[in-house]
C-alpha positions as CSV (number, residue, x, y, z in Angstrom):
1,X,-139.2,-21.1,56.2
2,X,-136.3,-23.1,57.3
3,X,-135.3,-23.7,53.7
4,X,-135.5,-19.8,53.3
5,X,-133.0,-19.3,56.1
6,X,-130.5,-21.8,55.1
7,X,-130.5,-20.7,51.2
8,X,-129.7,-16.8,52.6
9,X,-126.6,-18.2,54.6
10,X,-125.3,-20.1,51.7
11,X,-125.3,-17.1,50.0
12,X,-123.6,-15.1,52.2
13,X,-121.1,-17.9,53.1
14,X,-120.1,-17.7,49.2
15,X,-119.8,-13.7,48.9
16,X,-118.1,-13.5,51.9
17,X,-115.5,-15.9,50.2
18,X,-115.6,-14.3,46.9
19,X,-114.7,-10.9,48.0
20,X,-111.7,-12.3,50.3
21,X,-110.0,-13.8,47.2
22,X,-110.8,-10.3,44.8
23,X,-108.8,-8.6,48.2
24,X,-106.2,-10.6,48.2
25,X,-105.3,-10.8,44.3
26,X,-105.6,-6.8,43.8
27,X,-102.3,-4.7,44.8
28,X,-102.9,-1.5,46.8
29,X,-102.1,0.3,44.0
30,X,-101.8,3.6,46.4
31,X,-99.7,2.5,48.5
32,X,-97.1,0.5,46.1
33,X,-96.8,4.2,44.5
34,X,-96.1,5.9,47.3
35,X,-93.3,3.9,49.0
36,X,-92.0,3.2,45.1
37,X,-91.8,-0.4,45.4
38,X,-92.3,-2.5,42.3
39,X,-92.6,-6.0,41.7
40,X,-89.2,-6.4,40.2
41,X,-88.2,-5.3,43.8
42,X,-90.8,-7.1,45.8
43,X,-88.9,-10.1,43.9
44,X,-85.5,-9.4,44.8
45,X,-86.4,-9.2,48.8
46,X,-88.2,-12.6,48.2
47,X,-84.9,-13.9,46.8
48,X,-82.1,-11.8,47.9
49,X,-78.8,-12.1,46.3
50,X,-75.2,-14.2,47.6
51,X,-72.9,-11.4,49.4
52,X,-69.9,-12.1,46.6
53,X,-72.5,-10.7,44.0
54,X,-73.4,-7.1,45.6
55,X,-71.6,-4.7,43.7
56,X,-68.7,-4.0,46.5
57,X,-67.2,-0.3,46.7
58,X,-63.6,0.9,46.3
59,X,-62.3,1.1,49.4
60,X,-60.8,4.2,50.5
61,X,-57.4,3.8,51.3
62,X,-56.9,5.0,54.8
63,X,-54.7,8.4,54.3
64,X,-50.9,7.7,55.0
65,X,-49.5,10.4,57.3
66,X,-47.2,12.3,55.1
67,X,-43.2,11.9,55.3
68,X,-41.1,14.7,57.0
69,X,-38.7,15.2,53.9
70,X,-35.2,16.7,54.4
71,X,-33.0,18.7,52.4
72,X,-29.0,18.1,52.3
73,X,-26.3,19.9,50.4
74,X,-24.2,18.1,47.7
75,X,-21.0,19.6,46.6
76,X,-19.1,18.0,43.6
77,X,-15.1,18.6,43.3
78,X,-12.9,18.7,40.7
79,X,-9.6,17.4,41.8
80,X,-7.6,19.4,38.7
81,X,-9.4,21.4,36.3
82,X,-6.3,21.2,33.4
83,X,-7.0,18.0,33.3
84,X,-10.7,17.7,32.5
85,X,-14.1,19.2,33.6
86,X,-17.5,18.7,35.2
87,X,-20.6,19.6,35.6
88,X,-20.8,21.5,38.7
89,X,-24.0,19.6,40.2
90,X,-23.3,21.0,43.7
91,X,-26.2,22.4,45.4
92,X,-29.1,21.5,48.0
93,X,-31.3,18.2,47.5
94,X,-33.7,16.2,49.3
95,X,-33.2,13.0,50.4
96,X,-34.5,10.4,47.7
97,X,-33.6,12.9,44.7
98,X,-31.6,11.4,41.8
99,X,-28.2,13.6,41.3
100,X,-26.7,13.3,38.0
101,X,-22.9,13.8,37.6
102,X,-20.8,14.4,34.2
103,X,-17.1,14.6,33.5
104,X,-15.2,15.5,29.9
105,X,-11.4,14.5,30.0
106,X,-8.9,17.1,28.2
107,X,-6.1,16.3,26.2
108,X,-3.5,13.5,27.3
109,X,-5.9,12.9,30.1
110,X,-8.1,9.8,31.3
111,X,-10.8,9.6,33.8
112,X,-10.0,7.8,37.1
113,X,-13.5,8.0,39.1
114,X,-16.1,9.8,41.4
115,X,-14.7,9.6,44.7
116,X,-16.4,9.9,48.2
117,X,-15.2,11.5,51.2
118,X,-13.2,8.5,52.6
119,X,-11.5,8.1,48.9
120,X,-13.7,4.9,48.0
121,X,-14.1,4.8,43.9
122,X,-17.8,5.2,43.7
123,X,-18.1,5.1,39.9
124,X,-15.0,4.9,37.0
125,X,-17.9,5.8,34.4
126,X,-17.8,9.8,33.8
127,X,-21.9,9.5,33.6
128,X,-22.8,8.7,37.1
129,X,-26.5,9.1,39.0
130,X,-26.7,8.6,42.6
131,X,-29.8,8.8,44.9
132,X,-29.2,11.6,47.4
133,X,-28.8,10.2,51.3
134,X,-30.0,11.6,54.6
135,X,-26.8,13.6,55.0
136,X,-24.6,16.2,53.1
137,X,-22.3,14.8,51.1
138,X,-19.2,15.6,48.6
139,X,-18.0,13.8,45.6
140,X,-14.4,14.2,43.9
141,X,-13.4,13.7,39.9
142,X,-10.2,12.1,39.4
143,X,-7.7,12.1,36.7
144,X,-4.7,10.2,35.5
145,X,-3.1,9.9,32.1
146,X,-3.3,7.7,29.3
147,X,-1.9,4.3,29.9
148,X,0.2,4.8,26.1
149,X,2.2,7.0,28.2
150,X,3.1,4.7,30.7
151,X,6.3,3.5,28.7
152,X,7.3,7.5,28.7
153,X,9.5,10.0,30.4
154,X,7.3,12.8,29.6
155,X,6.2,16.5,30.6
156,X,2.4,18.0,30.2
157,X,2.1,21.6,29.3
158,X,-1.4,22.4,28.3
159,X,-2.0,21.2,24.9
160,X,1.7,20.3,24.3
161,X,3.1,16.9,25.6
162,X,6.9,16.9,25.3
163,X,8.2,13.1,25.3
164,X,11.9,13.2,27.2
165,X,12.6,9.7,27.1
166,X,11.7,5.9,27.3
167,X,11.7,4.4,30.9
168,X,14.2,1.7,29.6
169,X,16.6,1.4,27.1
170,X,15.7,-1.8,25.5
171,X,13.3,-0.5,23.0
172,X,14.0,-1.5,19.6
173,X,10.9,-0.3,17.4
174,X,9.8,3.0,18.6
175,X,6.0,3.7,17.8
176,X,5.8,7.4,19.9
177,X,2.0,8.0,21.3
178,X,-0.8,9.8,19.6
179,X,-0.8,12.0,22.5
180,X,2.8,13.1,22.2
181,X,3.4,16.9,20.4
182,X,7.2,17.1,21.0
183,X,10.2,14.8,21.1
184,X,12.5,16.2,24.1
185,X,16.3,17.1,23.4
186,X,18.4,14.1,23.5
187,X,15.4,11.9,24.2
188,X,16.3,8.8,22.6
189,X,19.9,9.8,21.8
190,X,22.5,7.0,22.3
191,X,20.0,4.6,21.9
192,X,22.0,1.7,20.3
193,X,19.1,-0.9,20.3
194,X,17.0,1.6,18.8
195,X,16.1,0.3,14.9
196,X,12.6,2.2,13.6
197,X,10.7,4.8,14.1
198,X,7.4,6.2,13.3
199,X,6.4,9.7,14.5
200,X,1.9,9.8,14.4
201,X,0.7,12.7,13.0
202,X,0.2,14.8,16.2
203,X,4.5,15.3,16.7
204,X,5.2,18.5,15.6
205,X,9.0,19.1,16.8
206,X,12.1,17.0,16.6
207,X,14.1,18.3,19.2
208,X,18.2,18.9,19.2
209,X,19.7,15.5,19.7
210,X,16.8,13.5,19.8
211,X,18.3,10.4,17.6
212,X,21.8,11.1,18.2
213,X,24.5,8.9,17.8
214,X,21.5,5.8,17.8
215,X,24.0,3.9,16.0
216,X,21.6,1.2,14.4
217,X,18.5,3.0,13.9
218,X,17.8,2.5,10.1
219,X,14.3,3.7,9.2
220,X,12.7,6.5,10.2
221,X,8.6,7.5,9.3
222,X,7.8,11.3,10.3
223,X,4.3,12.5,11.1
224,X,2.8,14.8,8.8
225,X,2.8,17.7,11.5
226,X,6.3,17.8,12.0
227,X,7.4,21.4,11.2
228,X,11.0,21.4,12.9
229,X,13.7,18.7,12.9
230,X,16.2,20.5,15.7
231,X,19.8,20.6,16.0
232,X,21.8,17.4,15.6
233,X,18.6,15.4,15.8
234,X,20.1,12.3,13.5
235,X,23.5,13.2,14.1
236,X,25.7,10.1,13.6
237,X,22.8,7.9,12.9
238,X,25.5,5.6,10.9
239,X,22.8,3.2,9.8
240,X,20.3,5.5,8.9
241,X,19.4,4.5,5.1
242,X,15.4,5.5,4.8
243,X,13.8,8.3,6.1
244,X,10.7,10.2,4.9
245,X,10.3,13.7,5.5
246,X,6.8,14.8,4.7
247,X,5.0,17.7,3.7
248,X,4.5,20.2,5.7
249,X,8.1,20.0,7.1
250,X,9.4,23.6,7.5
251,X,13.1,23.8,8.7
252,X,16.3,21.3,9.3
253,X,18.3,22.4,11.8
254,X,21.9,22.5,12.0
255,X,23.8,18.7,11.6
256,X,20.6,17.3,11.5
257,X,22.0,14.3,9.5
258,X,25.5,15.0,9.8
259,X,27.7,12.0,9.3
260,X,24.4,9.7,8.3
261,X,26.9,7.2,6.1
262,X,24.4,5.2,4.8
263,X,21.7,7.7,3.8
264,X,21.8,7.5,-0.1
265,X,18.2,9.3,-0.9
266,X,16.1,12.0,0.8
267,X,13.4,13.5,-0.4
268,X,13.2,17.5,1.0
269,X,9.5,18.6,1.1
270,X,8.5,21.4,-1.0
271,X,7.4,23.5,2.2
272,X,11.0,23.4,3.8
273,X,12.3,27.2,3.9
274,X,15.7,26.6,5.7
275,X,18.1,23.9,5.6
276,X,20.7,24.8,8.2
277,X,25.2,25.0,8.6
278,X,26.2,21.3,8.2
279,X,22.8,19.3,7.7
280,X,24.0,16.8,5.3
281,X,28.0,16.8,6.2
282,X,29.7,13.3,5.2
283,X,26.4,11.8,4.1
284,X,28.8,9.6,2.3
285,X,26.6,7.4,0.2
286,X,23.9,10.5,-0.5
287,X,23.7,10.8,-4.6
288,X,20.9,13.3,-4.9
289,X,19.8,16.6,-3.5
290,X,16.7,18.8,-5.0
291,X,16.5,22.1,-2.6
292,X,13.2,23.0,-2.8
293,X,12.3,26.7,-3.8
294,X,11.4,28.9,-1.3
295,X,15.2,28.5,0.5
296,X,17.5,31.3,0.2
297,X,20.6,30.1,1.6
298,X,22.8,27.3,1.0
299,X,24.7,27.2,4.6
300,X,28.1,26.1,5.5
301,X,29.4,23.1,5.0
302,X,25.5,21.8,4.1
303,X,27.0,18.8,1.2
304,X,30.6,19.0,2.8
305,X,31.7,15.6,2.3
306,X,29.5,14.0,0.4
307,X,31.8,12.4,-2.1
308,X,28.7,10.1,-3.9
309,X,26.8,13.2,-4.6
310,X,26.4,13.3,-8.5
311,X,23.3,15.9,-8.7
312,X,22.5,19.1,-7.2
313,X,19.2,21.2,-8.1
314,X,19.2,24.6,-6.5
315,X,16.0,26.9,-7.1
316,X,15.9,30.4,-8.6
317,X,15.1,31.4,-5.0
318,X,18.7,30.8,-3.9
319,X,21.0,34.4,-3.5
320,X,23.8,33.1,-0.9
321,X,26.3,30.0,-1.2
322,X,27.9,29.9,1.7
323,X,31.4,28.8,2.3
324,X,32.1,25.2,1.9
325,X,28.7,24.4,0.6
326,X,29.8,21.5,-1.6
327,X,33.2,20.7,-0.6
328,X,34.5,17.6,-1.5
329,X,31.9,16.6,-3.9
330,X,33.9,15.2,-6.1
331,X,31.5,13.0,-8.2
332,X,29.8,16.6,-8.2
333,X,30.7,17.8,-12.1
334,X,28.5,20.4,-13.0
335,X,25.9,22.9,-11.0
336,X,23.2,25.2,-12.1
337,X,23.8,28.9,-9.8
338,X,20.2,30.3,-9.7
339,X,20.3,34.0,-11.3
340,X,19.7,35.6,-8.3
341,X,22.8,34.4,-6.5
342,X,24.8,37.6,-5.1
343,X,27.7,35.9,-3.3
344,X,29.6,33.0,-3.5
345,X,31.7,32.4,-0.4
346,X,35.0,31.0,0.0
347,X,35.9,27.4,-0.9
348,X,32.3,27.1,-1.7
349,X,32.9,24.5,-4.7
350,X,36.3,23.7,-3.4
351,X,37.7,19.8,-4.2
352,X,34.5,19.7,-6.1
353,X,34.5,17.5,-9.4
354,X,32.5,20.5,-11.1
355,X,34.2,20.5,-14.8
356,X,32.1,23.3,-15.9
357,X,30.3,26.3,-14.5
358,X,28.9,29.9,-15.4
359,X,29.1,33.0,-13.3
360,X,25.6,34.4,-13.5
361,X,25.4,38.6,-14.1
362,X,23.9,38.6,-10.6
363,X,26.9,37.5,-8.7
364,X,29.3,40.2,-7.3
365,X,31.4,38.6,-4.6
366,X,33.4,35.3,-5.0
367,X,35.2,34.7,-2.0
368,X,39.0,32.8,-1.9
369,X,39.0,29.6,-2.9
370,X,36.1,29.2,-4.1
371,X,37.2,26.7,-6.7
372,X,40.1,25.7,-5.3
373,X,41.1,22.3,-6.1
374,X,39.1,21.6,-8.7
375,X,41.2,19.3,-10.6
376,X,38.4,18.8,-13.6
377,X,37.5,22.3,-13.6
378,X,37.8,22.9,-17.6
379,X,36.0,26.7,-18.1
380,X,34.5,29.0,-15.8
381,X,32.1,31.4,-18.0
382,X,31.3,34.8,-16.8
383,X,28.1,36.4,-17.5
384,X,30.1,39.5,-16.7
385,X,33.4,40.3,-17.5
386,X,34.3,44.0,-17.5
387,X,35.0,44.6,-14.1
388,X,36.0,42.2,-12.3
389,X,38.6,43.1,-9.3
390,X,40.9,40.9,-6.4
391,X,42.1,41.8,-3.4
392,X,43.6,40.1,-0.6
393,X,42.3,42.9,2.2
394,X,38.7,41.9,3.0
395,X,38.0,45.6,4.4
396,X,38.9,46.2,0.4
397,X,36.5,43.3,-0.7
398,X,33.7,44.2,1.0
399,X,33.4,47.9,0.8
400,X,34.3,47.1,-3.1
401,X,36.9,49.3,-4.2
402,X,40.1,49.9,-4.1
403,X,41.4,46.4,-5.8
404,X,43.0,45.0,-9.3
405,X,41.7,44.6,-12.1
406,X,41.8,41.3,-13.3
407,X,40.8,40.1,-16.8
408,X,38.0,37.0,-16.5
409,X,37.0,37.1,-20.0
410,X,38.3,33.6,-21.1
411,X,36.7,31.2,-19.5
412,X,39.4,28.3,-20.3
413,X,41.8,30.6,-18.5
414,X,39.6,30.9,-15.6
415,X,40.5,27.9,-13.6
416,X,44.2,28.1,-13.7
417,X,43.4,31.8,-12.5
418,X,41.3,30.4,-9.4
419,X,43.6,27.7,-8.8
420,X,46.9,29.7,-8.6
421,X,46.7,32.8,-9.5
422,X,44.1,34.2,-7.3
423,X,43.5,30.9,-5.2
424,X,44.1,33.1,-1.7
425,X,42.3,36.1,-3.5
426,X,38.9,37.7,-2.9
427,X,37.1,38.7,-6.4
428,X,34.4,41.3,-6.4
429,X,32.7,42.7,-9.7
430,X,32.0,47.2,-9.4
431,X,31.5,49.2,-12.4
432,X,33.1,52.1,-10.6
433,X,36.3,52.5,-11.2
C-alpha cells in the first residue's frame, strides 16, 4: 500500500513537470497575432540598436520670419544726348535688385563714366550692373572726346568735325585724325615747320587757305573722300613737289596751287568737274597737265606762268578758254581745241610757244590778243573761213554784227594778222551779212 502511494506521486511529480516545459516552449499564438509582434521584433527589443544608427529625420527648419522689402526709384541721366546714348533704366526697384546700365558713344565721342550724385566715377565701363540700395538714387553718363583730338583746335557739328588748327606750331609731320571731316580755313596756313601731310579717308573738304604760304611743306597724301580743295588752299606752298589727288576729288578752287614752284607733276582725278581762275599760276617747274573730261571751262589765268609746261590734253567736253589760260607757256608749242569750243578769250594763248594751231568750225568768238606774242607761231588753220569779221567795239563783238570782214583763209598769213594787224581786235565768225 505504501509502495502504491509513493509510485502515484512520482507520477504526478513527473507530469506536472512535463506539462510546465510544453507551456513554456509553445508561443500564445493568439495573442502574438493580435498585438502583431513577431520574433524578428521580439529580437530587436532584446537587443536594441546604438542611437547613431536609428534612421534620424530631416529636421524642419524653424520658419524665418519673412523680410519687409522696400521699393526705391532709380533714375539714370544722360549728361548730353549728341554725344552718345543710354538705356534709359530709370524706374522703381527693390532693394537687393540688380540694375543693368548701357551706354553707346556717337561720333568723335568717348565715354567718360557713370556718375553718382556727389560726382564720384562709379564705373568708366559703358556695361555697368549695380545692386539697388535702401534709398532712391540717380546715376549720370558722361562724355568727352577722343584723346586724337587733344593736339587739335577743333569744332563739333553733328556728324561733321571741322579741324581749325594745331595747339602749337611746332608740328612737322601732320597725320590729321580719323575723326576729322573738314580742314578749317587757314588752319595750318603759315605753318613754316610744316613738311607732310596725310589727310585719312574720313576728310572730305580742304578749306580756303588751309596750307597757305607753309613754305616747306613738300608732300602731301589726300584721303580718298576729299571732294573740295577750297580757295588758295596750297597757295605759295614753294616746296611743294608731290601731291596725290585721288579719285573721287570733285573741284579745285581758285589759286589752289598758285605759285607752287617746285610742283613738276599732278595727276587730276578723272571725277574733277571744275578746275577754278588761277589754280596752277607760276607752277614754274609743272611739265604736264591732262584735264580730265567732264570740265567745261578752262578759267583765267589756270597755266599762266607756267613756263616748263610742254603738254596740254583738253577733253572734247571743253566749250570756253578763258582769257589768259596758257599765258606764258612758252615751252607750250602745239594744243589740241576740243570741237566743241565756242569762245576763245583774249590773250588766251598769248606769249605761248604754240607753233601751230587749228581753229575748230565750232569756234565763233576769238577775243584780242589771243595769240599775241607768239613768236613761233608759224600757221593758224581755220576750219572756217568765209566769214570771219573784227571789230574793236565789244558791244559790236558780242551782238555779232556790224564789223569787217577780214580774210583768214591762209593760215601762214594768220599770225602776222593776230600779231599786228588785228592784235587789239576782237574776231567773231556770222554768216549773216
Amino acid at each position: 500500500m505504501k509502495k502504491k502511494v509513493i509510485l502515484i506521486l512520482f507520477i504526478i511529480l513527473i507530469c506536472g513537470t512535463l506539462s510546465l516545459t510544453i507551456f513554456s516552449c509553445t508561443p500564445n499564438v493568439g495573442e502574438d497575432e493580435s498585438n502583431g509582434v513577431t520574433d524578428d521584433h521580439k529580437n530587436d527589443e532584446a537587443n536594441p540598436p546604438l542611437i547613431e544608427d536609428l534612421p534620424q529625420d530631416n529636421p524642419q527648419e524653424t520658419p524665418k520670419e519673412e523680410e519687409n522689402k522696400e521699393s526705391f526709384q532709380f533714375t539714370v541721366v544722360n549728361e548730353d544726348d549728341t554725344k552718345g546714348e543710354i538705356v534709359d533704366s530709370s524706374g522703381v526697384y527693390e532693394e537687393g535688385s540688380l540694375v543693368l546700365l548701357s551706354a553707346t558713344i556717337q561720333s568723335v565721342y568717348g565715354f567718360e563714366g557713370w556718375y553718382d550724385e556727389d560726382g564720384v566715377l562709379l564705373s568708366d565701363d559703358m556695361l555697368y550692373t549695380f545692386s539697388m540700395p535702401r534709398e532712391s538714387k540717380q546715376i549720370t553718363a558722361r562724355w568727352t572726346v577722343n584723346p586724337s583730338l587733344n593736339a587739335f583746335e577743333y569744332e563739333i557739328d553733328g556728324e561733321k568735325v571741322t579741324i581749325l588748327g594745331a595747339l602749337y606750331d611746332g608740328i612737322e609731320n601732320l597725320v590729321l585724325p580719323e575723326e576729322a571731316t573738314d580742314l578749317g580755313d587757314f588752319a595750318f596756313s603759315e605753318n613754316v615747320n610744316l613738311t607732310s601731310v596725310v589727310l585719312h579717308s574720313g576728310v572730305v573738304n580742304v578749306g580756303a587757305g588751309t596750307f597757305k604760304s607753309c613754305t616747306n611743306l613738300a608732300t602731301v597724301t589726300l584721303g580718298t573722300a576729299v571732294k573740295t580743295l577750297g580757295r588758295e588752299c596750297f597757295y605759295g606752298c614753294e616746296n611743294l613737289e608731290n601731291i596725290i589727288l585721288t579719285e573721287g576729288l570733285l573741284s579745285i578752287g581758285p589759286r589752289s596751287f598758285y605759285n607752287c614752284k617746285k610742283l613738276a607733276e599732278i595727276d587730276i582725278p578723272t571725277t574733277v568737274g571744275a578746275i577754278e581762275d588761277y589754280a596752277f599760276r607760276n607752277c614754274v617747274s609743272l611739265k604736264e597737265a591732262v584735264i580730265p573730261q567732264g570740265v567745261n571751262v578752262i578759267n583765267a589765268y589756270l597755266f599762266d606762268g607756267c613756263t616748263s609746261l610742254e603738254r596740254v590734253t583738253l577733253p572734247e567736253s571743253v566749250t570756253f578758254i578763258d582769257n589768259n589760260a596758257f599765258n606764258g607757256c612758252n615751252r607750250l608749242v602745239s594744243i589740241n581745241i576740243p570741237s566743241r569750243v565756242t569762245y576763245i578769250a583774249s590773250k588766251a594763248f598769248a606769249s605761248s610757244g604754240i607753233t601751230t594751231v587749228t581753229i575748230p568750225a565750232s569756234v565763233t568768238k576769238i577775243g584780242k590778243q589771243a595769240f599775241e606774242n607768239c613768236y613761233a607761231l608759224d600757221e593758224i588753220i581755220f576750219e572756217k573761213t568765209s566769214y570771219w569779221f573784227y571789230t574793236e567795239n565789244i558791244a559790236i563783238w558780242n551782238a555779232m554784227e556790224g564789223g569787217i570782214f577780214v580774210n583768214v583763209s591762209t593760215p601762214s598769213d594768220n599770225p602776222n594778222k593776230f600779231n599786228q594787224l588785228y592784235a587789239d581786235k576782237y574776231l567773231y565768225y556770222s554768216d549773216t551779212i
